[in-house]
C-alpha atoms as a printed R data frame, in Angstrom:
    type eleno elety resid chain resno       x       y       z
1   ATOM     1    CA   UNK     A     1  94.262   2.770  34.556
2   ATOM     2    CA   UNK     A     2  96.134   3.334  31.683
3   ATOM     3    CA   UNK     A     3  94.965   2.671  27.899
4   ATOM     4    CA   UNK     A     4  96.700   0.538  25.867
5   ATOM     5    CA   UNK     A     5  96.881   2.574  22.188
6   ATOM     6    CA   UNK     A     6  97.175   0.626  19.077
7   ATOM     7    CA   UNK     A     7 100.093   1.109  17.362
8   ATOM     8    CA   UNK     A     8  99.311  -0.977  14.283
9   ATOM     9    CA   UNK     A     9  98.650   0.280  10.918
10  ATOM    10    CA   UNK     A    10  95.172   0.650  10.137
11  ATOM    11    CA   UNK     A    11  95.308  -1.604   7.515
12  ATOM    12    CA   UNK     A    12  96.563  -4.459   9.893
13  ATOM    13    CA   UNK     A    13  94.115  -3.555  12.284
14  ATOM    14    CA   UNK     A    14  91.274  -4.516  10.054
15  ATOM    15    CA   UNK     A    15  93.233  -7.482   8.652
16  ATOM    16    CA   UNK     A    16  94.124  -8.456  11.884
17  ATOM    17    CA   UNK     A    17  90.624  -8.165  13.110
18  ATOM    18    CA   UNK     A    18  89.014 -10.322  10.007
19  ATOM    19    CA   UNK     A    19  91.144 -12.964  10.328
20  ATOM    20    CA   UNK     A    20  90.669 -13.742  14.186
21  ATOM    21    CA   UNK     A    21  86.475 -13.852  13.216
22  ATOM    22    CA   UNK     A    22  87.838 -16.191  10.713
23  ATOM    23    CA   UNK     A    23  89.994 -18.535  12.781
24  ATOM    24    CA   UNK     A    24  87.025 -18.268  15.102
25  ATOM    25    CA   UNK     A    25  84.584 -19.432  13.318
26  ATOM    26    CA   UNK     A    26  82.435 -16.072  12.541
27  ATOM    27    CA   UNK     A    27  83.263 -15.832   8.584
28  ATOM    28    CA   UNK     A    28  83.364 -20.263   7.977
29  ATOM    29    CA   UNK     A    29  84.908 -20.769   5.004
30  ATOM    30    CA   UNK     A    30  82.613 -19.902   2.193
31  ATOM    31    CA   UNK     A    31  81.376 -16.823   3.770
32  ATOM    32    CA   UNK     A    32  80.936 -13.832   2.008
33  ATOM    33    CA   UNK     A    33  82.118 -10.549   3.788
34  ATOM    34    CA   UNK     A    34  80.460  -7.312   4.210
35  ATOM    35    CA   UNK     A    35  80.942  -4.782   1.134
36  ATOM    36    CA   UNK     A    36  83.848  -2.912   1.553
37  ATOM    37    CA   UNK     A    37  81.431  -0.060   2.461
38  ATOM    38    CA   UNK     A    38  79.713  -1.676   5.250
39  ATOM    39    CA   UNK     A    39  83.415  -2.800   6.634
40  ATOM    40    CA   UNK     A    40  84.778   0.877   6.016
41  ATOM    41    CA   UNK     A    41  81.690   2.351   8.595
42  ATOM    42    CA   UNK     A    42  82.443  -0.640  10.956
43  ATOM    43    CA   UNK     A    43  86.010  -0.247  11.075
44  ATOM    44    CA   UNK     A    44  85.468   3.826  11.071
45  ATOM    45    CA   UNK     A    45  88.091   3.746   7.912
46  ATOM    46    CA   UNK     A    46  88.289   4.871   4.632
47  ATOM    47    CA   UNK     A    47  87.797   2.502   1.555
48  ATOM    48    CA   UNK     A    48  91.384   2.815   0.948
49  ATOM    49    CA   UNK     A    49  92.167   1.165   4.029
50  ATOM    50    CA   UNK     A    50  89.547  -1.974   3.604
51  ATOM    51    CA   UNK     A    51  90.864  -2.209   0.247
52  ATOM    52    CA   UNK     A    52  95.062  -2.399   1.817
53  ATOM    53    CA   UNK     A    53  93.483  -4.788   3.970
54  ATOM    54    CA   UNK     A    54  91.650  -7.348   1.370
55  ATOM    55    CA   UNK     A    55  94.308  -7.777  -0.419
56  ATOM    56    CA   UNK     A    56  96.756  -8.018   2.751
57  ATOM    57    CA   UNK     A    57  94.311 -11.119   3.590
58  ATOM    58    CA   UNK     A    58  94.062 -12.246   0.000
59  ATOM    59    CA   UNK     A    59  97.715 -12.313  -0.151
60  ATOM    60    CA   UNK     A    60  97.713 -14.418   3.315
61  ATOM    61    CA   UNK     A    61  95.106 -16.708   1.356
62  ATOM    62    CA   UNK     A    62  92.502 -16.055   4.158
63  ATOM    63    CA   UNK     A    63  89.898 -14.887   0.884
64  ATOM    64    CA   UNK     A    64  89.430 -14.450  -2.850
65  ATOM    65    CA   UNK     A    65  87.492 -11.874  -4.320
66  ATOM    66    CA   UNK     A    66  84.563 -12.845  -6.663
67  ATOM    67    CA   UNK     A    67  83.545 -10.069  -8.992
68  ATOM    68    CA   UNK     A    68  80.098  -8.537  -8.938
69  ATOM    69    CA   UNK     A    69  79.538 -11.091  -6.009
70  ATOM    70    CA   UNK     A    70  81.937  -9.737  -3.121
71  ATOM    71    CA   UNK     A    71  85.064 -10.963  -0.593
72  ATOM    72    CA   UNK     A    72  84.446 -14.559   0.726
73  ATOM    73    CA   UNK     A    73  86.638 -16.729   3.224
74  ATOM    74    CA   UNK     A    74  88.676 -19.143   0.988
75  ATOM    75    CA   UNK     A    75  87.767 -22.723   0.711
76  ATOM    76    CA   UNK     A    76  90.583 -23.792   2.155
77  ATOM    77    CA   UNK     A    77  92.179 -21.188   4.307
78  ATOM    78    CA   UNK     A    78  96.005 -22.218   5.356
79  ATOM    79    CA   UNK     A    79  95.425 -23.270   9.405
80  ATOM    80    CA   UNK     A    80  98.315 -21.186  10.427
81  ATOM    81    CA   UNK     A    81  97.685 -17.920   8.172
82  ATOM    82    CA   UNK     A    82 100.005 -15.602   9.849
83  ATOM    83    CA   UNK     A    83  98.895 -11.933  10.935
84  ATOM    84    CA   UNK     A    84 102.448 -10.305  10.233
85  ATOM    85    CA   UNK     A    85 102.656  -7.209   9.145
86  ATOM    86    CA   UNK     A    86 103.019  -6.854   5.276
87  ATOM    87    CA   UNK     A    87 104.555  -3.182   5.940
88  ATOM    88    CA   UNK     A    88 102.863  -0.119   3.825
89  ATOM    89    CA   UNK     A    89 100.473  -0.488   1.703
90  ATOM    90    CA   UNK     A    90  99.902   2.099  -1.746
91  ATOM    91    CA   UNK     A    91  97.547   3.985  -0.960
92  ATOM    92    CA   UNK     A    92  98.928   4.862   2.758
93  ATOM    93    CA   UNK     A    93 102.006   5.671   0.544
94  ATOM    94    CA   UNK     A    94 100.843   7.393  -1.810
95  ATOM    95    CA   UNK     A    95  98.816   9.732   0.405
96  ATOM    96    CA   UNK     A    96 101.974  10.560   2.285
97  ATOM    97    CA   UNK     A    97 103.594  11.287  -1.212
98  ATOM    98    CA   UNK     A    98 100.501  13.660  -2.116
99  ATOM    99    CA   UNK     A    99 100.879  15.942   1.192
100 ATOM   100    CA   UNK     A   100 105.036  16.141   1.041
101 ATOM   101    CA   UNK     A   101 105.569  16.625  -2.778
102 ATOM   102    CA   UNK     A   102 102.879  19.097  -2.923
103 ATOM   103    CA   UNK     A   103 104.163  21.659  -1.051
104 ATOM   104    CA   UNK     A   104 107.981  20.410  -2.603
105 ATOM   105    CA   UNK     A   105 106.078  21.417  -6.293
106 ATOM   106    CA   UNK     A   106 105.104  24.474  -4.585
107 ATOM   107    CA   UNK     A   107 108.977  25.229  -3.573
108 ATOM   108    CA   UNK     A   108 110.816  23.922  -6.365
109 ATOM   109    CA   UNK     A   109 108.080  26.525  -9.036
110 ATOM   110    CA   UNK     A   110 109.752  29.048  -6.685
111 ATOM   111    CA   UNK     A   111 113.147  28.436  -6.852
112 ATOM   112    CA   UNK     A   112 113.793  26.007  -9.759
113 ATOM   113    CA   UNK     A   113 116.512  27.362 -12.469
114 ATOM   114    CA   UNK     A   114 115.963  26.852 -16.480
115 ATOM   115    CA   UNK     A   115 118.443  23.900 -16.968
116 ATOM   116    CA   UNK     A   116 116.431  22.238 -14.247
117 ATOM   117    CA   UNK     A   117 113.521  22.929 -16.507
118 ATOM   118    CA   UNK     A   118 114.888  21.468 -19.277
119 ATOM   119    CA   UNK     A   119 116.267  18.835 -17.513
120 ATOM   120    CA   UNK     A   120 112.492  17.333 -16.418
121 ATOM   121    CA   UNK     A   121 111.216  18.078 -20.033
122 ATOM   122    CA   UNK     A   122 114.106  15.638 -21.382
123 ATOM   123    CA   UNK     A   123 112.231  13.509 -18.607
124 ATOM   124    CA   UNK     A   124 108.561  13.866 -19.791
125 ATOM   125    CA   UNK     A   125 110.323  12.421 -22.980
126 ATOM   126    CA   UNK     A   126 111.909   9.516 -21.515
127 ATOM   127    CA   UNK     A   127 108.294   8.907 -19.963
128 ATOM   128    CA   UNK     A   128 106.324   9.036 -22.972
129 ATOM   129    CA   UNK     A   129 108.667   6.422 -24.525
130 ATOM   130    CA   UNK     A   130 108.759   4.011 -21.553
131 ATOM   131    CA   UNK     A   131 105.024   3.870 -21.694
132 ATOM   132    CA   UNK     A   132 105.365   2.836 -25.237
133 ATOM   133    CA   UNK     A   133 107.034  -0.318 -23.854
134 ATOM   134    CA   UNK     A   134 105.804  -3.538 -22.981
135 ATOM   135    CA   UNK     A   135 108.188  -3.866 -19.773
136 ATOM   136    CA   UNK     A   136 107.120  -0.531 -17.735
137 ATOM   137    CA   UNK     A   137 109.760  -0.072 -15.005
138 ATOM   138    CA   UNK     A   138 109.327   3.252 -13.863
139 ATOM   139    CA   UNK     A   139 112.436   4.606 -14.108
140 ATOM   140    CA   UNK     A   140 111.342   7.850 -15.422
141 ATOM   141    CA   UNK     A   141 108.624   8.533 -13.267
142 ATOM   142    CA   UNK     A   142 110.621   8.157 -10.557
143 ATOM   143    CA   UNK     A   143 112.976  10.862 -12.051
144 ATOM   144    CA   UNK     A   144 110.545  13.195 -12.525
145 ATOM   145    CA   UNK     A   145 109.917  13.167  -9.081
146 ATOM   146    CA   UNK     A   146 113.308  13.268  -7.878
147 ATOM   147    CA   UNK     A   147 113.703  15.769 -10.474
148 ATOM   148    CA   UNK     A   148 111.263  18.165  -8.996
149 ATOM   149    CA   UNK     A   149 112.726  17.409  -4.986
150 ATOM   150    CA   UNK     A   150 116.153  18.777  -5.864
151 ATOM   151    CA   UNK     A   151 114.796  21.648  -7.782
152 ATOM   152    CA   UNK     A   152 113.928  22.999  -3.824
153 ATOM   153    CA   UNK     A   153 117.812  23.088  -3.568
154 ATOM   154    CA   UNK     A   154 117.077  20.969  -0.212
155 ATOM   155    CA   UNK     A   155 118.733  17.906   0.455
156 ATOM   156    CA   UNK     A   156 116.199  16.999   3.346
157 ATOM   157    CA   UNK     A   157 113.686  16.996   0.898
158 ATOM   158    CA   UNK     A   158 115.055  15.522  -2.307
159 ATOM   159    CA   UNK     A   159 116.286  12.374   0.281
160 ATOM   160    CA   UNK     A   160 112.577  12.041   1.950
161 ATOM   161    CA   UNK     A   161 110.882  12.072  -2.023
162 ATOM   162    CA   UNK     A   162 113.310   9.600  -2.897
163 ATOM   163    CA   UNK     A   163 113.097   7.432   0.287
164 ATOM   164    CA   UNK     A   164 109.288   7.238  -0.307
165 ATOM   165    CA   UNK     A   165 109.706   6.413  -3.649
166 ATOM   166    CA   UNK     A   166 112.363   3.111  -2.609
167 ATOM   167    CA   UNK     A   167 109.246   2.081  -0.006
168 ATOM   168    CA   UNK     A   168 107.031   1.344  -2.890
169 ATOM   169    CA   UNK     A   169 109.647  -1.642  -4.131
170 ATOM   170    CA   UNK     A   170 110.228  -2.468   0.068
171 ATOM   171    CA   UNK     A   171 107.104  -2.753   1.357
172 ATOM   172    CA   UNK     A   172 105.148  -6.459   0.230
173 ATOM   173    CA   UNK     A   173 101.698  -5.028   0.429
174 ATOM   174    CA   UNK     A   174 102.787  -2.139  -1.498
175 ATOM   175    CA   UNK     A   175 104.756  -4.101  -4.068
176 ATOM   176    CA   UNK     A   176 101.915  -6.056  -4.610
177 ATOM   177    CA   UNK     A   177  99.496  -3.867  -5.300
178 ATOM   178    CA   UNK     A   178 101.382  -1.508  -7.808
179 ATOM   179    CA   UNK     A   179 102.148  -5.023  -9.643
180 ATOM   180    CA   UNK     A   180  98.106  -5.984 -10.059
181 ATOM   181    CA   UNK     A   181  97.888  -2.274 -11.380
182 ATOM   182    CA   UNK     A   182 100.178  -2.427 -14.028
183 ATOM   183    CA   UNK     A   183  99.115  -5.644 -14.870
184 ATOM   184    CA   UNK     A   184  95.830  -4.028 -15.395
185 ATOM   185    CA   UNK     A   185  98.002  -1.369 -17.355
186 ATOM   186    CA   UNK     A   186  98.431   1.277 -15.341
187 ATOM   187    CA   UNK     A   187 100.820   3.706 -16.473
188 ATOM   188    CA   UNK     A   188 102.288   7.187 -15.723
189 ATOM   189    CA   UNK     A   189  99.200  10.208 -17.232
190 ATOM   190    CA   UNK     A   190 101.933  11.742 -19.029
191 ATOM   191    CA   UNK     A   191  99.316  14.490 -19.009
192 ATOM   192    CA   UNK     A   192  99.348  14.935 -15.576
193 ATOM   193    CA   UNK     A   193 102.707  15.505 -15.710
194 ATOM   194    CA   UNK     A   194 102.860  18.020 -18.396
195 ATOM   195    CA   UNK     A   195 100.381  20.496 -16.269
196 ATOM   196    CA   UNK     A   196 102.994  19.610 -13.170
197 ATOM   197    CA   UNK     A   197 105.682  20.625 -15.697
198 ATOM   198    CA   UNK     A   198 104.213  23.507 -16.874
199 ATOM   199    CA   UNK     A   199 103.426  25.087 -13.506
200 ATOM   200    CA   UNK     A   200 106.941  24.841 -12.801
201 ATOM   201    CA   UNK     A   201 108.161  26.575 -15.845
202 ATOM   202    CA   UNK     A   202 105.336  29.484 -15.417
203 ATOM   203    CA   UNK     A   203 107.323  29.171 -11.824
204 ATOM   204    CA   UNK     A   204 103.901  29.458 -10.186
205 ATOM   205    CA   UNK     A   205 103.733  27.643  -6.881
206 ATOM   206    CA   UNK     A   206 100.345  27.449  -6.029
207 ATOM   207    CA   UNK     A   207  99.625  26.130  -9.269
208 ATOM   208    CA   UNK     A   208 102.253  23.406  -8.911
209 ATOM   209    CA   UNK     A   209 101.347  22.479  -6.098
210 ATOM   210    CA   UNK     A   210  97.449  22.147  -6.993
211 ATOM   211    CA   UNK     A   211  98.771  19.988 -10.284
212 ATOM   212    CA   UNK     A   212 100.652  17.848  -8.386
213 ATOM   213    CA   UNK     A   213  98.414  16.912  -5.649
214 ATOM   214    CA   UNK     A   214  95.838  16.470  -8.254
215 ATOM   215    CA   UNK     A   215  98.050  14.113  -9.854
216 ATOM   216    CA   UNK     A   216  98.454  11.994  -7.237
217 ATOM   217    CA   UNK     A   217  95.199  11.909  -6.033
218 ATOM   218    CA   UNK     A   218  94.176  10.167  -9.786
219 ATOM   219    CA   UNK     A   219  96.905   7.786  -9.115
220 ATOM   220    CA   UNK     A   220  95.038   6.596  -5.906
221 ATOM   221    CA   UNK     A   221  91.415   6.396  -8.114
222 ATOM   222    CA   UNK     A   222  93.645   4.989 -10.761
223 ATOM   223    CA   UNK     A   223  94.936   2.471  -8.417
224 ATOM   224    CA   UNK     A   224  91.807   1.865  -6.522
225 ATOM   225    CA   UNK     A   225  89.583   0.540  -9.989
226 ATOM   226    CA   UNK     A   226  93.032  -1.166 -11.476
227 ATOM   227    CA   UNK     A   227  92.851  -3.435  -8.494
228 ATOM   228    CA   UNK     A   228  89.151  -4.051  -9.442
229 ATOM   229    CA   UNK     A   229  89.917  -4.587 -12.597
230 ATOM   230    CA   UNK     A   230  92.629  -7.177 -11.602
231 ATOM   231    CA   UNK     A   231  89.960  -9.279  -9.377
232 ATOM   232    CA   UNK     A   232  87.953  -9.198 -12.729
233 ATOM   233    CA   UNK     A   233  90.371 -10.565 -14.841
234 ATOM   234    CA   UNK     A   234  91.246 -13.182 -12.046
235 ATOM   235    CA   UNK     A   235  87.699 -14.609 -12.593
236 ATOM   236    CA   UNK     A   236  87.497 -14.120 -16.042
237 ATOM   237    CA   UNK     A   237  90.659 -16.568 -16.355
238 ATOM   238    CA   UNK     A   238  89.213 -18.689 -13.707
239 ATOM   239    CA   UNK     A   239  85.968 -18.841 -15.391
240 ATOM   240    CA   UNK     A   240  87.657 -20.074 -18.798
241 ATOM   241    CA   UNK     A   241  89.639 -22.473 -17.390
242 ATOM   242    CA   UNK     A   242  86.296 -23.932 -15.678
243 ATOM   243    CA   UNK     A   243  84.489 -24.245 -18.564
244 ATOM   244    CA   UNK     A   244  87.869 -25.746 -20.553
245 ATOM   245    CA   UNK     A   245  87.288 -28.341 -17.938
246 ATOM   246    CA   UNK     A   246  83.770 -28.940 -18.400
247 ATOM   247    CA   UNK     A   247  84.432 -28.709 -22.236
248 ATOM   248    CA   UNK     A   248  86.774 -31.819 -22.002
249 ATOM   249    CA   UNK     A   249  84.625 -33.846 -19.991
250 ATOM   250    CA   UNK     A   250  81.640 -33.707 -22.120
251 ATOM   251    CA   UNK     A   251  83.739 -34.726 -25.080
252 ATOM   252    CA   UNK     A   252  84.754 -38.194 -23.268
């Protein structure tokens, strides 16, 4: 007999999984869901993963989050909520990011000339000043990163960093989580990038490397209470407008 092996992404797997005990009755509309915990050591995932996965279902309308309360089944869940895949989500990104352009840190310390050098310090500039805006686009983030890729003098490498940056703006479940973390105003640690920086100019690879994997691990924590944050504000907004309502009906 042979085993059929899931294919899915974990993230879809758990979605997937929710929403059947949904349609089926398990979680009624109303319900509250276990704590991301509890799901995380049911599933046998990370928190990362339940997280990619509430907010896949969130964005199929199957629940809302309620601050200091938990994930319940929406009131009204649409009857034909569909289960398609939303593609890759930030985190799953993001780790893949933190494995390849660690060890492309490490290469491009090793090999990286000094107009290259200057080159990302003009960058670290542009950063600080598009963080100073109200309309963050990322542009120089991005070329940082690039930045750093071609400083390996390998193509393969420069077009995989710059592939995986494009996914972020591809993928829904992606795009829609980097969007509730900026609105909670996440920005580049220009910090962080100055200790990437000046690993590469001391041209010390296991330094760079360490900086930059560092880095990107805080951009998963950052990510991770940012979308907290957002489900806050959500019910903060929600609140207000609730008690607008109320506000105006005494007054008749």
């Amino acid at each position: 007999m042979v085993t059929q092996i899931d294919t899915r992404k974990l993230y879809v797997q758990v979605a997937d999984s929710i929403t059947a005990s949904i349609k089926s009755g398990e979680y009624p509309s109303g319900a509250r869901l276990s704590s991301e915990r509890e799901l995380a050591v049911a599933f046998k995932v990370s928190r990362t993963t339940i997280r990619e996965a509430m907010i896949a279902l969130e964005i199929r309308g199957l629940v809302e989050a309620r601050p200091g309360s938990g994930i319940y089944v929406s009131d009204h869940p649409p009857p034909h909520a569909g289960a398609e895949d939303l593609d890759i989500g930030a985190f799953e990104l993001i780790e893949a990011r933190r494995l390849f352009e660690g060890e492309a840190a490490a290469l491009a310390a090793a090999m990286i000339t000094d107009e290259q050098l200057q080159e990302i310090e003009a960058i670290l500039g542009d950063m600080v000043s598009e963080n100073a805006r109200k309309q963050y686009e990322e542009m120089a983030d991005r070329s940082f990163h690039v930045a750093i890729a071609r400083a390996t003098r390998n193509t393969a490498i420069t077009t995989v960093v710059e592939l995986l940056w494009d996914m972020r703006y591809k993928s829904p479940l992606c795009a829609d989580m980097l969007e509730r973390a900026r609105r909670a105003g996440l920005k580049p640690r220009v910090s962080e990038h100055r200790r990437i920086f000046s690993a590469l100019r001391q041209r010390n690879p296991k330094a760079a490397r360490r900086a930059m994997r560092d880095h990107l691990r805080r951009v998963i924590d950052a990510i991770l209470a940012a979308t907290e944050t957002d489900a806050v504000n959500r019910a903060r907004k929600k609140a207000v407008s609730k008690r607008n309502e109320y506000t105006r009906r005494l007054s008749v």
